[in-house]
C-alpha distance (Angstrom), angle and dihedral (degrees) to the residues before:
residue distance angle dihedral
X1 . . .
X2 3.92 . .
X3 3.43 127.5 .
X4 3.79 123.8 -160.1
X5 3.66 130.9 -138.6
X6 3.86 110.2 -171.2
X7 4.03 106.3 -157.5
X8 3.39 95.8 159.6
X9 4.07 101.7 62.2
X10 4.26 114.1 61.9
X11 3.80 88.0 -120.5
X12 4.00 85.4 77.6
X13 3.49 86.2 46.3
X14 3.86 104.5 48.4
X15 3.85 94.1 67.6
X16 4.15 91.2 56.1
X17 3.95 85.2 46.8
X18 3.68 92.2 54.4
X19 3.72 95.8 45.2
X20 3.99 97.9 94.4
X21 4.14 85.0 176.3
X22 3.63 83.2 64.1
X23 3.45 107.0 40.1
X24 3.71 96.2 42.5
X25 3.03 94.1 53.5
X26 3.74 104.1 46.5
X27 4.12 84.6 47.5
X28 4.03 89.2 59.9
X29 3.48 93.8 44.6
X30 3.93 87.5 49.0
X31 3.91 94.6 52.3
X32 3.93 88.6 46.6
X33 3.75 95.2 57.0
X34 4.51 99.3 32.3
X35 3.44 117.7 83.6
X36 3.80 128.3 -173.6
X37 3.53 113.3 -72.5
X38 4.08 102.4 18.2
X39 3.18 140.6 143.3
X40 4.04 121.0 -128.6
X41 3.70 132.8 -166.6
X42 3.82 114.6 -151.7
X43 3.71 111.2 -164.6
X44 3.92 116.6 -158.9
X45 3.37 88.1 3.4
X46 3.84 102.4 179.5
X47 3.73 123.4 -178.2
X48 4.26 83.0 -2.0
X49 3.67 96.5 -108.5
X50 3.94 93.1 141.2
X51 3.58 87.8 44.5
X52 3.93 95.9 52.1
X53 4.13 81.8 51.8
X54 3.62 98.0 51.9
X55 3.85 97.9 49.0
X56 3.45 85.0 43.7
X57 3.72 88.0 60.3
X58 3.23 94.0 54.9
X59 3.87 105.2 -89.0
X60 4.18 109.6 160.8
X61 4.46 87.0 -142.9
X62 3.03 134.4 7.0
X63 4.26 121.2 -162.2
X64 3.90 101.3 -157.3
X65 3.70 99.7 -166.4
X66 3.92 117.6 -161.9
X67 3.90 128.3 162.3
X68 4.05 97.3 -167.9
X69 3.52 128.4 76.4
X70 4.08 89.0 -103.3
X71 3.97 75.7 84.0
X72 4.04 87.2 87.5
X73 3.36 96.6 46.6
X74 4.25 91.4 63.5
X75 3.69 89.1 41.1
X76 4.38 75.8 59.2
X77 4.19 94.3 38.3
X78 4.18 91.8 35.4
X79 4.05 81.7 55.5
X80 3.58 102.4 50.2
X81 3.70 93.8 51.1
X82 3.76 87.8 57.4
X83 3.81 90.0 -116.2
X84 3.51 100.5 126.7
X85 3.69 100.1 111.2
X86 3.93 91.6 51.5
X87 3.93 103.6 46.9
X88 3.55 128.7 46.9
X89 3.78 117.7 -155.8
X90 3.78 110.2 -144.1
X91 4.33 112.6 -169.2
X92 3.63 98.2 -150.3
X93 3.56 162.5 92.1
X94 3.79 110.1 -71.8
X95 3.72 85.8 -135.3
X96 4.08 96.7 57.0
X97 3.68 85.8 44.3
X98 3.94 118.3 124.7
X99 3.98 120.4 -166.9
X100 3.44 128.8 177.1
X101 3.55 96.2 -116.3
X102 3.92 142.1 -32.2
X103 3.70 127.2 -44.4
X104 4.00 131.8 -125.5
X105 3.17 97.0 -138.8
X106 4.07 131.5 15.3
X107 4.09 120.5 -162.2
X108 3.87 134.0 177.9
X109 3.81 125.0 163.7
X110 4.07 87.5 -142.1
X111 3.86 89.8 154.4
X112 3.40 119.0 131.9
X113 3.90 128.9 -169.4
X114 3.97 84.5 -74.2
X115 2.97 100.6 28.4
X116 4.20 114.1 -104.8
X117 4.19 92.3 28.4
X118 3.85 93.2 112.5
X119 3.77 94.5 61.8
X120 3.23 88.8 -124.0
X121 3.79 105.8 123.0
X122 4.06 94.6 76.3
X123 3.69 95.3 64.1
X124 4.02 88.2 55.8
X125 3.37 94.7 55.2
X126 3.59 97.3 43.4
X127 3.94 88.0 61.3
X128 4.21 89.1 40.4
X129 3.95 87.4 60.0
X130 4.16 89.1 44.5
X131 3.94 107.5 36.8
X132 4.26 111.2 14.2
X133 3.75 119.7 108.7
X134 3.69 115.1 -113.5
X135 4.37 95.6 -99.2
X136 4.16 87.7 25.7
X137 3.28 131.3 158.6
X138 4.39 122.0 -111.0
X139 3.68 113.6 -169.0
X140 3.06 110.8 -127.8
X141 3.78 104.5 29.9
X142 3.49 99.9 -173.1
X143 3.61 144.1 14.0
X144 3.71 138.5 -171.6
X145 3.80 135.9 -158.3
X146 3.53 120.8 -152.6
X147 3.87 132.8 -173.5
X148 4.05 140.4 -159.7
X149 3.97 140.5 172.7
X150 3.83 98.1 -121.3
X151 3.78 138.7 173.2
X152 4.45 112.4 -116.4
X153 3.73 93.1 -161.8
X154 4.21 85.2 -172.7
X155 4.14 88.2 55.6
X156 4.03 83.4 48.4
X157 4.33 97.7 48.5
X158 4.26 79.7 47.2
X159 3.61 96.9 52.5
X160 3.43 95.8 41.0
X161 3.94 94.3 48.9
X162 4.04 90.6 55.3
X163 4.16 88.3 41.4
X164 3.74 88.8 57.3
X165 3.94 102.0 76.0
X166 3.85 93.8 -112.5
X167 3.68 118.6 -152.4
X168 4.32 75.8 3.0
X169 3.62 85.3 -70.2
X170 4.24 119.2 133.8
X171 3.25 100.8 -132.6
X172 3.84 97.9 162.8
X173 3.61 94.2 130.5
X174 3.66 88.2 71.1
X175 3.75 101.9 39.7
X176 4.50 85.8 52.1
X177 3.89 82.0 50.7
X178 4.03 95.1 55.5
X179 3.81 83.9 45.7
X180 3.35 87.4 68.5
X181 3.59 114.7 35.5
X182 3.91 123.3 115.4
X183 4.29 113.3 -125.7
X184 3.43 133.8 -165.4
X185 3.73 129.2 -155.6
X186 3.54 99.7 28.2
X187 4.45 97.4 160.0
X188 4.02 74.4 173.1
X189 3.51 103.1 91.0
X190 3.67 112.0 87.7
X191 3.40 125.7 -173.2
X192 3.91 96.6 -105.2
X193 4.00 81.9 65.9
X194 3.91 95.9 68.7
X195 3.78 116.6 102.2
X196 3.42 90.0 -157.3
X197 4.01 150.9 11.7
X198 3.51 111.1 -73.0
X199 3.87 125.3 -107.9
X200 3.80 129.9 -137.8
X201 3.89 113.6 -113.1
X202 3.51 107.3 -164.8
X203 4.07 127.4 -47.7
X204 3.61 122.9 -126.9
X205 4.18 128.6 -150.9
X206 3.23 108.6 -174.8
X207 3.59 97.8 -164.9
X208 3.74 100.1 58.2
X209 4.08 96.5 25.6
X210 3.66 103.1 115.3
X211 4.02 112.5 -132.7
X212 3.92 93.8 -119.7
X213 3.73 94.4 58.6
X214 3.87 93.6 50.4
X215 3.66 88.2 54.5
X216 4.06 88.5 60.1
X217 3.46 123.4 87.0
X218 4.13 115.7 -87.2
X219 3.72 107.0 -122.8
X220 3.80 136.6 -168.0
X221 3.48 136.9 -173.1
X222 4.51 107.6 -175.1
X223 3.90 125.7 175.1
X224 3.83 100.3 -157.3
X225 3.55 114.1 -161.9
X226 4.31 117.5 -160.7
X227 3.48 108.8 -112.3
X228 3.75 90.8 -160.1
X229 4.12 138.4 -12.1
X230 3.46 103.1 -57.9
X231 3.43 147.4 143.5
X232 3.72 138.3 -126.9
X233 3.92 151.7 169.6
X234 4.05 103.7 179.9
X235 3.31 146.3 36.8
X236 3.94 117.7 -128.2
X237 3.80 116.1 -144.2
X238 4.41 119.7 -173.1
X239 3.74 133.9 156.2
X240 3.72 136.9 -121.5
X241 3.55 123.0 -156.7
X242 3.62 140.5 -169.9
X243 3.70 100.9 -144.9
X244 3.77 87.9 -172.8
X245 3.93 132.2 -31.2
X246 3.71 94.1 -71.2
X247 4.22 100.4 29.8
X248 3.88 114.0 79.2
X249 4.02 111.0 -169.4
X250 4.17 113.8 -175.1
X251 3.87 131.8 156.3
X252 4.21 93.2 -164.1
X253 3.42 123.7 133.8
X254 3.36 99.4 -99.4
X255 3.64 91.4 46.7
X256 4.14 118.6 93.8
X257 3.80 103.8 -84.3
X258 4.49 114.0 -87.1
X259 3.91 129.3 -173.5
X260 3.76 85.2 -97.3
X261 3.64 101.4 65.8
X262 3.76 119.0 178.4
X263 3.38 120.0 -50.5
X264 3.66 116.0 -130.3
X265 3.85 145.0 -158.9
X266 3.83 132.6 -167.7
X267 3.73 117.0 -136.1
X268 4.00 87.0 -161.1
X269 3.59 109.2 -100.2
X270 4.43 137.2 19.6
X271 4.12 102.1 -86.3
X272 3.82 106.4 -162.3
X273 4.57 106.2 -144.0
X274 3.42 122.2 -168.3
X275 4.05 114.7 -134.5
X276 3.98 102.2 -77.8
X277 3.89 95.7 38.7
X278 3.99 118.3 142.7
X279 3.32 119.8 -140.9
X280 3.83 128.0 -176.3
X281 3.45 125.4 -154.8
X282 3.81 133.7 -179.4
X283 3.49 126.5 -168.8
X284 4.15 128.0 -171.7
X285 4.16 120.2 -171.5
X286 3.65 103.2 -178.5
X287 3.82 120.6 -175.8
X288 3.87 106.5 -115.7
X289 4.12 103.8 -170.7
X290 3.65 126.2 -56.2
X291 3.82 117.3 -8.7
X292 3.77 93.3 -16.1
X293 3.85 137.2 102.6
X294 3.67 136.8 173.8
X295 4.14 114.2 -131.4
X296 3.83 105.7 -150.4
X297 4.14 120.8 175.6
X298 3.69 141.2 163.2
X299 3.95 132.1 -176.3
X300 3.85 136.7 -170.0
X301 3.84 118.8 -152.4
X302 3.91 127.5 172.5
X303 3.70 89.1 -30.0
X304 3.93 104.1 -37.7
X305 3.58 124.3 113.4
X306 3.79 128.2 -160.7
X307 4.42 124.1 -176.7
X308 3.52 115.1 -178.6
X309 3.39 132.3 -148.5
X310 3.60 126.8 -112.5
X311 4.48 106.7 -85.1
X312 4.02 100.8 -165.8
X313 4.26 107.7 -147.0
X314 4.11 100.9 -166.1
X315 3.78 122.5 173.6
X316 3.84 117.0 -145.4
């Protein structure tokens, strides 16, 4: 299973747009780190809404560097604020790019649903170890992924309708297929939905992570334990992310609702757990070329077993 994320057409854009959570909060952490006079780097900077915040904040130039066709669009958007003069839209490859000289201050909003699943994060780093100041600034610093056995009452009501012989038809096969398909964007799951405490992933700094290690697969290994009798059918995955020292950024269920939602995978069927229960989980994101990954997990819970197969997220 593949799953598509168009960058280069506006209707992948328009959701991040909307997202005030995330653009507020990406504009404070961008007036906390620009000072008068400095020079940004903006890395997959899409329509140029980052951009637009750091000039203005005062940045002297900003290099807005975007390798899809959404690059002509800011060039369009940078023009009609008047902005011009400030920002410089570059349509490229960050790694082809060529700048005069290193940048104050470098940000990219390379977060996916969980944080590094877009295979995004190397890129970033590559230009941090080519183009950032010695004492610069990386936007965002850090990020966080976080995990949690939780019950997707809409995955339930689906596999329930295609379990229940519609028009006297059996059409299990399609109801066990439902149960095991990977979603995205699911601003559904609450907190009151998780079966258990959530577990850290892995943590992220992305001013001290060297480039080799983000290229490596991000592993996990999480003993869940039931904080109460419960059942569930997924586990929920989200970020959070210190933008800077003073600008939180999280798409958990507890957290006000984003464009990313929670990111959610089916372990195959509702397992009922008593309060008490273990329940181990391991999860595998490999990098699988540019901008791609492949999300692979498996869990074992009072006797049941789940493997998934590989779900493929790839940005375009």
């Amino acid at each position: 299973m593949t799953i598509e994320l168009n960058y280069s057409r506006l209707a992948g854009h328009e959701p991040m747009l909307r997202d005030s959570i995330r653009c507020k909060a990406f504009r404070q952490a961008i007036v906390n780190a620009v000072t008068p006079g400095c020079t940004v780097l903006d890395i997959g900077a899409g329509t140029g809404i980052l951009s637009i915040f750091a000039a203005q904040a005062g940045a002297g130039v900003v290099y807005a560097v975007e390798r899809t066709g959404i690059a002509e669009l800011a060039k369009y958007i940078i023009q009609q604020n008047k902005l011009e003069d400030k920002i410089q839209v570059l349509h490229d490859d960050i790694e082809n790019i060529e700048l005069p000289g290193k940048v104050d201050v470098i940000v990219s909003e390379w977060l996916g649903g969980y944080g590094v699943d877009e295979n995004l994060l190397p890129v970033v780093l590559l230009a941090r170890d080519r183009w950032l100041k010695p004492g610069g600034k990386m936007i965002p610093e850090t990020v966080s992924a976080w995990m949690a056995p939780a019950q997707d009452a809409y995955l339930q009501q689906d596999v329930d309708f295609w379990q229940s012989e519609p028009y006297g038809i059996n059409l299990d096969v399609i109801g066990e297929n439902s149960a095991r398909q990977a979603d995205w964007c699911c601003n559904h799951i609450k907190q009151e939905h998780l079966a258990c405490a959530p577990k850290l992933m892995w943590h992220v700094d992305s001013n001290i992570l060297p480039l080799a290690d983000a290229s490596k697969p991000f592993e996990a290994n999480m003993e869940f334990v039931a904080e109460r009798d419960s059942q569930f059918n997924v586990l929920a995955a989200w970020f959070s992310s210190e933008l800077d020292s003073r600008t939180i950024l999280a798409n958990g269920p507890a957290d006000p609702d984003t464009h990313w939602g929670r990111s959610i995978f089916p372990i195959g069927k509702t397992v009922s757990v008593k309060r008490g229960t273990r329940i181990n989980v391991h999860f595998i994101l490999a990098p699988d070329g540019k901008n791609q990954s492949v999300a692979k997990w498996s869990l074992e819970v009072d006797g049941y077993s789940f493997s998934s197969e590989g779900i493929t997220l790839a940005t375009v």
